[in-house]
Every structure is written in structure tokens, then in C-alpha cells.
Backbone as CSV, one residue per row, in Angstrom:
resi,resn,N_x,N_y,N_z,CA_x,CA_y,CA_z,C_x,C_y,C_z
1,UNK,60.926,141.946,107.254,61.871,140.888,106.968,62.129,140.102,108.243
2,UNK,62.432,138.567,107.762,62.379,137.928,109.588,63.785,137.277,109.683
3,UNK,63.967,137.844,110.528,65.571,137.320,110.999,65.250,135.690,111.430
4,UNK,67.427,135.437,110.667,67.108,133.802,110.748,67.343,133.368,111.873
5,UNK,67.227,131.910,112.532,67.289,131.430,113.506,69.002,131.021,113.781
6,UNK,69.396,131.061,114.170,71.024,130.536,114.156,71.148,128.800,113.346
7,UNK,70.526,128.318,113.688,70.079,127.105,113.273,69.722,127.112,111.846
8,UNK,69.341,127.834,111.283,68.758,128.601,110.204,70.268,128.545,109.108
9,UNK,71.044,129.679,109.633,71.751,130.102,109.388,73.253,129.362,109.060
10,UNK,72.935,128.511,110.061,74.199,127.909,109.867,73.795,126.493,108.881
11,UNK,72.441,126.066,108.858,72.576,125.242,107.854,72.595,125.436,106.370
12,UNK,72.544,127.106,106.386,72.820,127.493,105.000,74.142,127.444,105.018
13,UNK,75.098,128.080,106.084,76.660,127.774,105.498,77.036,127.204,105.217
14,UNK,76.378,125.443,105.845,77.146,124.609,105.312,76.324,123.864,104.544
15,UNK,75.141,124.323,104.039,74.923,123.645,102.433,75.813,124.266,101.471
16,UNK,76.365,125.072,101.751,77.696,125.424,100.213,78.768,124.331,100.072
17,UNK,78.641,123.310,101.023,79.882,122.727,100.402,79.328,120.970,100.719
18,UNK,77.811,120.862,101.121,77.490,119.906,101.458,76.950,119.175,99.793
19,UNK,77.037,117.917,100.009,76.068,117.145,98.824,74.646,116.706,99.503
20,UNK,74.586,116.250,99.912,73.559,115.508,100.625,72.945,116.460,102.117
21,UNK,71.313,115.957,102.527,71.403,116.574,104.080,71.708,116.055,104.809
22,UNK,72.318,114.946,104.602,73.044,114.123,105.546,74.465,115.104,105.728
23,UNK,74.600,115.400,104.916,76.398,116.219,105.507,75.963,117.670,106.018
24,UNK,74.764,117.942,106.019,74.392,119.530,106.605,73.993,118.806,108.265
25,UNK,73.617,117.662,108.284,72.714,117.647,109.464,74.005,116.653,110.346
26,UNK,75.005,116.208,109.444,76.201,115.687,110.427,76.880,116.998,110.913
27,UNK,77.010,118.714,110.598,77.513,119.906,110.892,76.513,119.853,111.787
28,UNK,75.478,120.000,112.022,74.540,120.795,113.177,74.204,119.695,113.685
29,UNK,74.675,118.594,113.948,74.391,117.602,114.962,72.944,116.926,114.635
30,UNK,72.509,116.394,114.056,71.202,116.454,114.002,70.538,115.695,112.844
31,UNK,69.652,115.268,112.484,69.000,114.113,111.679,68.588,115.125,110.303
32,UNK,69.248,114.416,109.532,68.520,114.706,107.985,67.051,115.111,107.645
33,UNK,66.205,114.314,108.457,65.159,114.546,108.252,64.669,116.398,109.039
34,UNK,65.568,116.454,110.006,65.329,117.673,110.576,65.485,118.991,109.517
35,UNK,66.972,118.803,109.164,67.495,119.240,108.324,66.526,119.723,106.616
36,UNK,65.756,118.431,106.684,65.141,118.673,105.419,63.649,119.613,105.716
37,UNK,63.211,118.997,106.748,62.408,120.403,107.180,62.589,122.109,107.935
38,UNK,63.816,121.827,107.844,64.540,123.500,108.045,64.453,124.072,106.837
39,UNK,65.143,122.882,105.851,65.265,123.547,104.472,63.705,124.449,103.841
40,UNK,62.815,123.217,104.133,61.740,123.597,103.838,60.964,125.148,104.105
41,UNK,61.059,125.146,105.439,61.142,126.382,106.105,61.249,127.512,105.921
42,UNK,62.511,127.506,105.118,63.365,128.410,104.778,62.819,128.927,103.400
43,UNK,62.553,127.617,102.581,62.058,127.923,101.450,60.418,128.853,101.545
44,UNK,59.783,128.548,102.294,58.337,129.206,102.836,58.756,130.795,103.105
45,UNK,60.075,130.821,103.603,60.069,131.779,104.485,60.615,132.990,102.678
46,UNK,60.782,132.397,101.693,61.212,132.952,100.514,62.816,133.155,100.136
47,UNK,63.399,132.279,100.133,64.861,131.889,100.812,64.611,130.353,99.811
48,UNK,65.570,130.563,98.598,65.502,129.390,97.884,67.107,129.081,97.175
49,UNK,67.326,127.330,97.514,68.382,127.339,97.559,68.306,126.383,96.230
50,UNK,69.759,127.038,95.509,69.948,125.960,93.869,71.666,125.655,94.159
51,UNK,71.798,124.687,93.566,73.078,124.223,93.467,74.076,124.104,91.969
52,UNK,74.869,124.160,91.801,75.630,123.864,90.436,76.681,122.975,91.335
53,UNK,77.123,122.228,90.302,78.094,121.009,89.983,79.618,121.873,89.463
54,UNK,80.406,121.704,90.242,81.348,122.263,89.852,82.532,121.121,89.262
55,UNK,82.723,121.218,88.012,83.252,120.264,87.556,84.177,119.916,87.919
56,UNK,85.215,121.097,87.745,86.612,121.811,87.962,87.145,121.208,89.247
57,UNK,86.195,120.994,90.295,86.639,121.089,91.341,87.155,119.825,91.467
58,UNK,86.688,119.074,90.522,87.292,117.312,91.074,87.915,116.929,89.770
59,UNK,88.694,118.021,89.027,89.170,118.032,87.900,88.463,117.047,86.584
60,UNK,87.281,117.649,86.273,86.892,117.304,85.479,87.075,118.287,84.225
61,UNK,86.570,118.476,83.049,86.044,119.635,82.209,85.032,119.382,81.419
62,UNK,84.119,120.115,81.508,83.038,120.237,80.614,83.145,120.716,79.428
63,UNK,82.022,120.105,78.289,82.672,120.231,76.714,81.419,120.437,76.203
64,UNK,81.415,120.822,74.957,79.993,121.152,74.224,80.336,120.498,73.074
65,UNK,79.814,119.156,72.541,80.645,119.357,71.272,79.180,118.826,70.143
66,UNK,79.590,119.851,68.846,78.975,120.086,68.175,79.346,118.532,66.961
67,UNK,78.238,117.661,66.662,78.426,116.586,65.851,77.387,116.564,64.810
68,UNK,77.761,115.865,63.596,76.085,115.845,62.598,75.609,114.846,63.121
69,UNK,74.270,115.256,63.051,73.095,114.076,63.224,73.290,112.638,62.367
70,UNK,73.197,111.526,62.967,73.266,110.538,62.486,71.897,109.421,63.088
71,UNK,71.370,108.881,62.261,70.343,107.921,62.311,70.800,106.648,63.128
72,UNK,71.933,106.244,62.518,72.183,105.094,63.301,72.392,105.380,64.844
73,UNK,73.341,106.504,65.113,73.415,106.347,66.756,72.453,106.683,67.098
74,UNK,71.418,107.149,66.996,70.081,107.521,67.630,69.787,105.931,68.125
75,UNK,69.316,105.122,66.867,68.896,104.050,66.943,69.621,103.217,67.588
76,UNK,70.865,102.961,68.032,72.119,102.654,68.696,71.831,102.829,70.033
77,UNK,71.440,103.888,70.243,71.635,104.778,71.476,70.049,104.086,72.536
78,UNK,69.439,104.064,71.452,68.009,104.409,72.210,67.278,102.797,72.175
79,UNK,67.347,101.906,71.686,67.013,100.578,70.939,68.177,99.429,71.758
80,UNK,69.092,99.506,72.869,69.789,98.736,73.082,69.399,98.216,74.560
């Protein structure tokens, strides 16, 4: 197993709260593009990063909602 680089490491901490690599690579001083080949890196190295959307957090709520199929909004929907 290969230990991470500090650099490594810390741009995983702060992809937990980053959107963009622009806000990981404004934490470690340093250009996005760098940033995006760390990520890369990392991913090689078997180290794979996924994100979810947290709705909640910016007070949203997510809904499922169950409707009958209708012809017209299809055609509504898709045709405008």
C-alpha cells in the first residue's frame, strides 16, 4: 500500500466540501489544473472519488412523485 503525499492528502480533505478544483486548488495554493492532475493520480493510484448533492444543506427537499402517464406532456415537454 503507498502512503499519500501530504499534498495528496490534503486535497482530499478539502474536496469534501469543495464544488469545483478551483476551490481545492484555492486551499493548497495552487492552479486547478495541478489539482486536476493530483486528482488523477490518485485515481491511478486506486483511490476514487464520487460526490452527492446534498440537498438539505441549502434547504432544499427532494421528492419522488409518482404521476399517470400523459401523452400530451410528453409532447409538451419534448416538441417545444
Amino acid at each position: 500500500m503507498q502512503k499519500l503525499r501530504e499534498l495528496e492528502y490534503n486535497a482530499l480533505k478539502y474536496a469534501v466540501v469543495a464544488r469545483k478544483y478551483i476551490d481545492i486548488a484555492r486551499s493548497l495554493k495552487t492552479t486547478p489544473s495541478y489539482v486536476s492532475k493530483l486528482i488523477t493520480g490518485l485515481e491511478r493510484k486506486g483511490i476514487k472519488i464520487y460526490g452527492k448533492f446534498d440537498y438539505a444543506s441549502i434547504g432544499l427537499i427532494e421528492y419522488l412523485m409518482l404521476l399517470p402517464f400523459s401523452q400530451d406532456i410528453m409532447e409538451k415537454t419534448y416538441h417545444t
